[in-house]
C-alpha positions as CSV (number, residue, x, y, z in Angstrom):
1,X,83.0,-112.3,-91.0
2,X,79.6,-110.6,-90.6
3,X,78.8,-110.0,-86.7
4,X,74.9,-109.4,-86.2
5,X,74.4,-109.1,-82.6
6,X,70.8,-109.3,-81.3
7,X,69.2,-107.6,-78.5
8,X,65.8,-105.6,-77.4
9,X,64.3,-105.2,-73.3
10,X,63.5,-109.0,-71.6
11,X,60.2,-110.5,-73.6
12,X,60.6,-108.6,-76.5
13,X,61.4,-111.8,-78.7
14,X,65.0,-110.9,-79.3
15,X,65.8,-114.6,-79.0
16,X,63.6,-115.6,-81.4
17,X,64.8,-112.9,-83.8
18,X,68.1,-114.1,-83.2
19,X,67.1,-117.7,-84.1
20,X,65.4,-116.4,-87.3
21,X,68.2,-114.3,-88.6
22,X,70.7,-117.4,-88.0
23,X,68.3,-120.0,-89.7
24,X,67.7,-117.5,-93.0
25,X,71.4,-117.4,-93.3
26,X,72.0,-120.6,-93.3
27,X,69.1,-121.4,-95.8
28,X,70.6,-118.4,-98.0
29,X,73.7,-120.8,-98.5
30,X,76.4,-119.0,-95.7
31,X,78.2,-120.5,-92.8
32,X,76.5,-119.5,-89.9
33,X,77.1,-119.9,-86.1
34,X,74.7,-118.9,-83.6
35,X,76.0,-118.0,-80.0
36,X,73.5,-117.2,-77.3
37,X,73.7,-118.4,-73.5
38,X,70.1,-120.5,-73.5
39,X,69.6,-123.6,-76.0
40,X,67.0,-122.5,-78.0
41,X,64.0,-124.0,-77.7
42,X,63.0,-124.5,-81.4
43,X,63.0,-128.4,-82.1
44,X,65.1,-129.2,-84.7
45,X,67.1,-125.7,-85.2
46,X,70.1,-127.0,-83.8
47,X,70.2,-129.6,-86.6
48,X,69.8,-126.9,-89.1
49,X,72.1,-123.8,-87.7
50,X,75.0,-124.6,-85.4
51,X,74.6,-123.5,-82.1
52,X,76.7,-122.8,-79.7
53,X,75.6,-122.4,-75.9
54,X,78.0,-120.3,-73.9
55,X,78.3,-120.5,-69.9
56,X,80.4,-118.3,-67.3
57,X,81.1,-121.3,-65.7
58,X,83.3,-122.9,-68.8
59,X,85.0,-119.8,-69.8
60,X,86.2,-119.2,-66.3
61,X,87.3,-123.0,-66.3
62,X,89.0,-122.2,-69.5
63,X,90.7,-119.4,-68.5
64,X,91.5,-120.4,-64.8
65,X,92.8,-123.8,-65.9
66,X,95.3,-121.9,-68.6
67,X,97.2,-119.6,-65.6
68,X,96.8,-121.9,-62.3
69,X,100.0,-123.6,-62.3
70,X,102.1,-120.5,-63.3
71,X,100.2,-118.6,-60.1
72,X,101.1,-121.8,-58.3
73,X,104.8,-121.4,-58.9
74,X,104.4,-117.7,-57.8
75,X,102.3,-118.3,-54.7
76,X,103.0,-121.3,-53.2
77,X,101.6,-120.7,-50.2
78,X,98.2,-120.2,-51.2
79,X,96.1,-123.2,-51.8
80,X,94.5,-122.0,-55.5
81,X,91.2,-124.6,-56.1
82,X,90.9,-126.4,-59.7
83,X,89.4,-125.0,-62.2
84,X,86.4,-127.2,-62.1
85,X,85.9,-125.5,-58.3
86,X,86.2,-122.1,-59.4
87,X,83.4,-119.7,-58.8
88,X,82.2,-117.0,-62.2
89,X,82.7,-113.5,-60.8
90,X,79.7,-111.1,-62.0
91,X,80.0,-110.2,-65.1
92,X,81.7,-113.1,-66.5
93,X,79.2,-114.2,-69.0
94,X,79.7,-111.0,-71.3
95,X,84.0,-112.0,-71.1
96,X,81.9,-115.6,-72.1
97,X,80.2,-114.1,-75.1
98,X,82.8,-112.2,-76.0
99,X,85.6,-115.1,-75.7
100,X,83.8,-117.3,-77.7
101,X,83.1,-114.8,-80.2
102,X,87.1,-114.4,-80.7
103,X,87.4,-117.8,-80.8
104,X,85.1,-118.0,-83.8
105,X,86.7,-115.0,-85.5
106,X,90.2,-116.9,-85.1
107,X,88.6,-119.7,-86.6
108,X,87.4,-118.1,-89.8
109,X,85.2,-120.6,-91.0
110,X,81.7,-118.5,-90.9
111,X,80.6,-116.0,-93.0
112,X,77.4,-115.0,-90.2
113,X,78.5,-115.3,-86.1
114,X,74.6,-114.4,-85.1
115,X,75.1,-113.2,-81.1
116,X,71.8,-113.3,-79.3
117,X,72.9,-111.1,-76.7
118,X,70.2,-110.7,-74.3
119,X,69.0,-108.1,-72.4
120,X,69.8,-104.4,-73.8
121,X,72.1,-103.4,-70.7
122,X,73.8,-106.6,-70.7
123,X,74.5,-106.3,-74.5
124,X,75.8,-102.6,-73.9
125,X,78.0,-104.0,-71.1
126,X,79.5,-106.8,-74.1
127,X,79.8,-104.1,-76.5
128,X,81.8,-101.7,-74.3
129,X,83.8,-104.6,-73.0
130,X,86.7,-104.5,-75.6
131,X,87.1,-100.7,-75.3
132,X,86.6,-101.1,-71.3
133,X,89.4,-104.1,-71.4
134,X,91.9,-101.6,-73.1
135,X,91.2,-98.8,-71.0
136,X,92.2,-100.3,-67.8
137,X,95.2,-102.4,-69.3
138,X,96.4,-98.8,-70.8
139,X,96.2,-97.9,-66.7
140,X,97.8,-100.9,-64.6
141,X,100.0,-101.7,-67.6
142,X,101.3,-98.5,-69.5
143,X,104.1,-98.2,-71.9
144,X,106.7,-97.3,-69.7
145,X,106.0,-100.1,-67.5
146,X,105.9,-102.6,-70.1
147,X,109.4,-101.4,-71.4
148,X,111.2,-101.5,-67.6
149,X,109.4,-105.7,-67.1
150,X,111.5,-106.1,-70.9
151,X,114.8,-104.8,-69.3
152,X,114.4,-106.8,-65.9
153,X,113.3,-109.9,-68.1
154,X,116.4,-109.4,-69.7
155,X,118.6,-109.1,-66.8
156,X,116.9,-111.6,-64.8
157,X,116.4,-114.2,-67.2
158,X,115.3,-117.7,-65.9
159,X,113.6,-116.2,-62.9
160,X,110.4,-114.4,-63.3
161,X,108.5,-112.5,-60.9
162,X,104.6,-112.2,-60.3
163,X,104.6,-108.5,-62.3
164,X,105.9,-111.1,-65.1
165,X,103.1,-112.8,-64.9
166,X,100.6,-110.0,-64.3
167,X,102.0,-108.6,-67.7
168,X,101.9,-111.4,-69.7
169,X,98.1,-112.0,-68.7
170,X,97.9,-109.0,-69.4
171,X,98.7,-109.1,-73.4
172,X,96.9,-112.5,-73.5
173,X,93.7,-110.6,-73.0
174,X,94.7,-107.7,-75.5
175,X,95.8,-110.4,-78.0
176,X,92.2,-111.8,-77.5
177,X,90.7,-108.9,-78.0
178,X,92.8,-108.0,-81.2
179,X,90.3,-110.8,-82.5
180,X,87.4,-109.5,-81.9
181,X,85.8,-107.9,-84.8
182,X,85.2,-104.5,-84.2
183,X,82.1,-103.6,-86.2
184,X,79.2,-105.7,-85.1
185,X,76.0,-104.8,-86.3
186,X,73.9,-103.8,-83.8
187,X,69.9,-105.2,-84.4
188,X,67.3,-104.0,-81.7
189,X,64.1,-105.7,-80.9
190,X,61.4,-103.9,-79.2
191,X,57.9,-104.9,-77.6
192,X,54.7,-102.9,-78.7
193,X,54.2,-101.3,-74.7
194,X,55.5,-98.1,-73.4
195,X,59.0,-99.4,-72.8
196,X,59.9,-99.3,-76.8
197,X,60.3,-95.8,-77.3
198,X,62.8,-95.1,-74.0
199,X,64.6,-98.5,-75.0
200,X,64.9,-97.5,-78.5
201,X,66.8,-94.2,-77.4
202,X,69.1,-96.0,-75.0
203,X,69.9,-98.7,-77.1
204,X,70.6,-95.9,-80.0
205,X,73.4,-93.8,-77.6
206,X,74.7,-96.5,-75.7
207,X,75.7,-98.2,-79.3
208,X,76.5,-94.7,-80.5
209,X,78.9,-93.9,-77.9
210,X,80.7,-97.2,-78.4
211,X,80.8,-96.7,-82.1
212,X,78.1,-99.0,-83.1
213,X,74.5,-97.7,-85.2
214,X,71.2,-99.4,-84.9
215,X,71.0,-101.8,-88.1
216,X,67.8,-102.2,-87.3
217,X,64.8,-101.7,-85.0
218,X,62.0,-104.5,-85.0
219,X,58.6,-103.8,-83.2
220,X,57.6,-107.6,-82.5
221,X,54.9,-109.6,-81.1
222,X,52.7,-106.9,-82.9
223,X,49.0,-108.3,-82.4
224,X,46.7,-107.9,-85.3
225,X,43.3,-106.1,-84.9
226,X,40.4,-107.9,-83.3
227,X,36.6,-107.3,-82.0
228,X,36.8,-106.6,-78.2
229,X,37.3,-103.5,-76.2
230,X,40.5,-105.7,-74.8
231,X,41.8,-106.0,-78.2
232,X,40.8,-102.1,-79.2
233,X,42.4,-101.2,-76.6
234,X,46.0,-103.2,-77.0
235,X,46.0,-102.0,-81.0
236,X,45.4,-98.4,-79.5
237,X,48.8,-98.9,-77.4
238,X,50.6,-100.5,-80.2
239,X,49.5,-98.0,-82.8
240,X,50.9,-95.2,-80.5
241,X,53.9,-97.1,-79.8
242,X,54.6,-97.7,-83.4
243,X,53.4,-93.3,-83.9
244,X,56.4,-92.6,-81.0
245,X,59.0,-94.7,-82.9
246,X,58.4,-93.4,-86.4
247,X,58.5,-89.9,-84.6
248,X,62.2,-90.4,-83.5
249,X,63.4,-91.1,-87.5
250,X,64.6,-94.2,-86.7
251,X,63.5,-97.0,-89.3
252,X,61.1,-99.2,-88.1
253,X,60.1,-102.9,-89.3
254,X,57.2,-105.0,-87.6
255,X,57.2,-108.4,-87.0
256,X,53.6,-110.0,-86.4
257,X,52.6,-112.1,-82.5
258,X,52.3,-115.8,-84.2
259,X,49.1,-117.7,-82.4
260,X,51.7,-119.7,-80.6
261,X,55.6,-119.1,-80.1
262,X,57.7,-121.1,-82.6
263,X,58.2,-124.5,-81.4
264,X,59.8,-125.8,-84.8
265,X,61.6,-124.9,-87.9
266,X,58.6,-124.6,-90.1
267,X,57.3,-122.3,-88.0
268,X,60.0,-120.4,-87.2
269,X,60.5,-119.5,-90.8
270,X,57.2,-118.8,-91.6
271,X,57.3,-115.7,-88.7
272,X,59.5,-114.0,-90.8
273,X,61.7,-112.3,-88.6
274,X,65.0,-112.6,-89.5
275,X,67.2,-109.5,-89.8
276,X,70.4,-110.5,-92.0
277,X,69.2,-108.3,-94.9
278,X,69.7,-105.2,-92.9
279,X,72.5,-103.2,-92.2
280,X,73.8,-100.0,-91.0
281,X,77.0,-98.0,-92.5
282,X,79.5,-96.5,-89.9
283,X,78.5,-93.6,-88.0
284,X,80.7,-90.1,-88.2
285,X,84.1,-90.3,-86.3
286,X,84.1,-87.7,-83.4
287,X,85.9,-84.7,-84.9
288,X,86.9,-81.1,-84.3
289,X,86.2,-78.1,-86.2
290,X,87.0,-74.4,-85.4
291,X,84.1,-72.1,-84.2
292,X,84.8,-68.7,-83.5
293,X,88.0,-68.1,-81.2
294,X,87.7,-71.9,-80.5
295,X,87.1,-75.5,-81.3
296,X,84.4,-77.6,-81.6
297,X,84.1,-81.7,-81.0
298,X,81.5,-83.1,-82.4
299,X,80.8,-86.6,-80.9
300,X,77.9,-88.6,-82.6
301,X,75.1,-89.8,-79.9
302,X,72.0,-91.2,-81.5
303,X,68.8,-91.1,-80.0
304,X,70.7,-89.3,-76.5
305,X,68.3,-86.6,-74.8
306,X,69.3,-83.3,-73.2
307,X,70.3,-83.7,-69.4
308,X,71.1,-87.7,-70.4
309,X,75.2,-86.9,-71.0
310,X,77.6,-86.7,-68.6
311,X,81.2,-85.1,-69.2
312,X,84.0,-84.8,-67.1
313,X,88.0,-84.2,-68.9
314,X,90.6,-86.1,-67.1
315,X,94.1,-85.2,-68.2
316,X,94.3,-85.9,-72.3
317,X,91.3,-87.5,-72.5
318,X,87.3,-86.6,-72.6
319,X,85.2,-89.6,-70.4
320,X,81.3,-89.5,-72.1
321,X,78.9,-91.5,-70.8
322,X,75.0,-92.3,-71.6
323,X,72.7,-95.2,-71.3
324,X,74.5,-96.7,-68.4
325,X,77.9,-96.3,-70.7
326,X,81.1,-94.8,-70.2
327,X,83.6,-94.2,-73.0
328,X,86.6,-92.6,-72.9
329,X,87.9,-90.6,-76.0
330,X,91.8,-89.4,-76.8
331,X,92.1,-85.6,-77.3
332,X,94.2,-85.1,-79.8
333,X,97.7,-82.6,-79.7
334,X,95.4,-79.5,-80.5
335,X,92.6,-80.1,-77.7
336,X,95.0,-81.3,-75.5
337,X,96.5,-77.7,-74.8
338,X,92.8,-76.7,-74.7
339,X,90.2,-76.4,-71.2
340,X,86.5,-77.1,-71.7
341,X,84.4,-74.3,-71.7
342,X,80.9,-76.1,-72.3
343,X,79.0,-78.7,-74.5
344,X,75.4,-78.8,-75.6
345,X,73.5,-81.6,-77.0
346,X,71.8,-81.3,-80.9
347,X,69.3,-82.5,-82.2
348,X,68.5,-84.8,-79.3
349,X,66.4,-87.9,-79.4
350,X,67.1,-88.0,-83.4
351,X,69.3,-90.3,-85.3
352,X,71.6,-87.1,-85.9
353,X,71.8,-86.7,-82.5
354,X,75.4,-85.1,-81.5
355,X,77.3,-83.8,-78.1
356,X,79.4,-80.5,-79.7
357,X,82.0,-80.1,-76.8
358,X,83.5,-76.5,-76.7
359,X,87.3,-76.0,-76.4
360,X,89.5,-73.1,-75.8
361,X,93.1,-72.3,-75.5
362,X,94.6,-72.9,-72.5
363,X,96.7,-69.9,-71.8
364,X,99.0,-72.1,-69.4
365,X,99.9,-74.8,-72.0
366,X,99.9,-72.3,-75.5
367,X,103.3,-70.1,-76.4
368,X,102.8,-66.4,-75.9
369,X,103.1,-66.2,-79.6
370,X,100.3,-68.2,-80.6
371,X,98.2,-66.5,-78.0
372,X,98.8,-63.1,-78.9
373,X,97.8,-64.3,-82.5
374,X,94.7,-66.2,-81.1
375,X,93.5,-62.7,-79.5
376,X,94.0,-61.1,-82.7
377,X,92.3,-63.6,-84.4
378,X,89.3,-62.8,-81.6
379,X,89.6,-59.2,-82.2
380,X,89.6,-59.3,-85.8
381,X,93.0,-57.8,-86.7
382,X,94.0,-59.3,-90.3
């Protein structure tokens, strides 16, 4: 299944993009589903393109409705409400999207889930969601603990306890998760104002950090030339908007402003502004590479800028985070017995952009031998 998930700064026309890509798959013959959390409001789409609307409100149902009576059992002296009385907690409409777009990966009977994701930092919050989800299960619920609830399971079978409970929620959402596809393509849509080129880098290392390229970057709502110093003046702006983008070496398509936003089908198709026939290959894994008397790790970050990173180590793992993103990223065995000695940012604001963290041995956590050989190897003795 082909995940093309749909997203650019509020008024940009990602929405409508989203629309368009779902509708040209569907007339190029594929099974298409079109998630998004407004009805669009193209008449007669829905007839042509299945559409699904997704609300906080029913996932929370969902999921409340699926654990209430087990935390009943556990608490009974708390009054829990219904699920039809529960409140969504912030946040809950990206565990919406991203429920629903299990759900249809489960299903298998798509070839095209089209996400229209909204806002940029709402669709960096859904993309980082999975890894996020992981993250803090790997803290509150770690191996060891997971083995010692087996054992008392066993030894206390028939009466379960509420860190039971807390762990089988637990590998419900991780089972969940396990269906999520974890490649989507990641399409930006931009507006022709000043906020395309900043939006275009932060939508570029946010993505990036989480694993995900741009597939493609759409300047919409472009206005075509007119008489007027009004009109010279908005094709001035838009033809230094489009000059910054090109200057970053990101591809860039354009998308024309129709006289009048697509009300219909017909119209809809004629804007032209689908995005299925573009698509990005997988960006470089984060690796390390020796440098000198030490190690290099290279960590891909499209579009980021110098002084936009932050880095901080914690234990046996190096936290990154740009664009309002945080990921955390295993050291392996090597790095692991190695301290941080600096990073630097290449290339920045490119497509090739990269964070090369440096590493060293840790003298505390290498054998004497391996040192002494190390310090050789710094010296130069053969």
């Amino acid at each position: 299944m082909r995940t093309v998930l749909v997203t650019g700064p509020g008024g940009a026309g990602s929405s409508t993009v989203a629309a368009a890509t779902a509708l040209a798959a569907t007339e190029a013959g594929l099974r298409v589903r079109l998630l998004t959390t407004a009805a669009p409001v193209v008449a007669g789409l829905a007839d042509r393109v299945p559409v699904e609307v997704v609300t906080p409100g029913g996932a929370v149902e969902a999921a409340w409705a699926g654990h209430v009576d087990r935390l009943a059992e556990l608490l009974p002296v708390l009054d829990l409400p219904p699920a039809s009385s529960v409140v969504p907690v912030p946040g809950a409409g990206e565990v919406a999207l991203l429920v629903a777009l299990g759900r249809v990966a489960e299903a298998g009977d798509v070839d095209v889930v089209v996400v229209d994701a909204g806002p940029l930092d709402r669709a960096l919050q859904l993309l980082g969601l999975p890894a996020a989800v992981r993250w803090w299960s790997a803290q509150l619920a770690p191996t060891r603990l997971r083995v010692l609830a087996s054992v008392r399971a066993v030894a206390t079978r028939g009466r379960p306890g509420a860190a039971d409970a807390a762990l089988a929620a637990v590998e419900a959402v991780e089972a969940l998760l396990d269906l999520v596809p974890a490649d989507p393509e990641v399409h930006l849509v931009l507006p022709p104002d000043p906020r395309a080129e900043p939006a275009l880098r932060r939508a570029a290392a946010g993505a990036g950090l989480l694993g995900c390229p741009l597939a493609s970057v759409t300047l919409a709502r472009v206005l075509p030339a007119a008489a007027g110093p009004w009109a010279r003046g908005r094709a001035a702006q838009q033809e230094e908007v489009g000059a910054a983008l090109r200057a970053t070496g990101f591809a860039v398509a354009e998308v024309a402003e129709a006289p009048r936003s697509p009300s219909d089908v017909p119209a809809l198709t004629a804007l032209g502004a689908g995005v299925l026939a573009t698509s990005a290959g997988p960006l470089p894994v984060a690796a390390s590479r020796r440098e000198g008397t030490g190690w290099v790790l290279d960590v891909p970050l499209p579009g980021a800028g110098r002084g936009e990173v932050e880095l901080t180590r914690w234990v046996d793992e190096l936290v990154v985070g740009v664009a309002g993103v945080r990921r955390s990223l295993p050291l392996d065995s090597l790095l692991r017995r190695c301290a941080v000695t600096s990073a630097s940012v290449r290339d920045p604001g490119t497509p090739g952009t990269v964070l090369a963290v440096r590493f060293t041995a840790d003298p505390a956590q290498w054998p004497a031998d391996l040192l002494a050989a190390e310090g050789a190897r710094a010296a130069g003795v053969p």
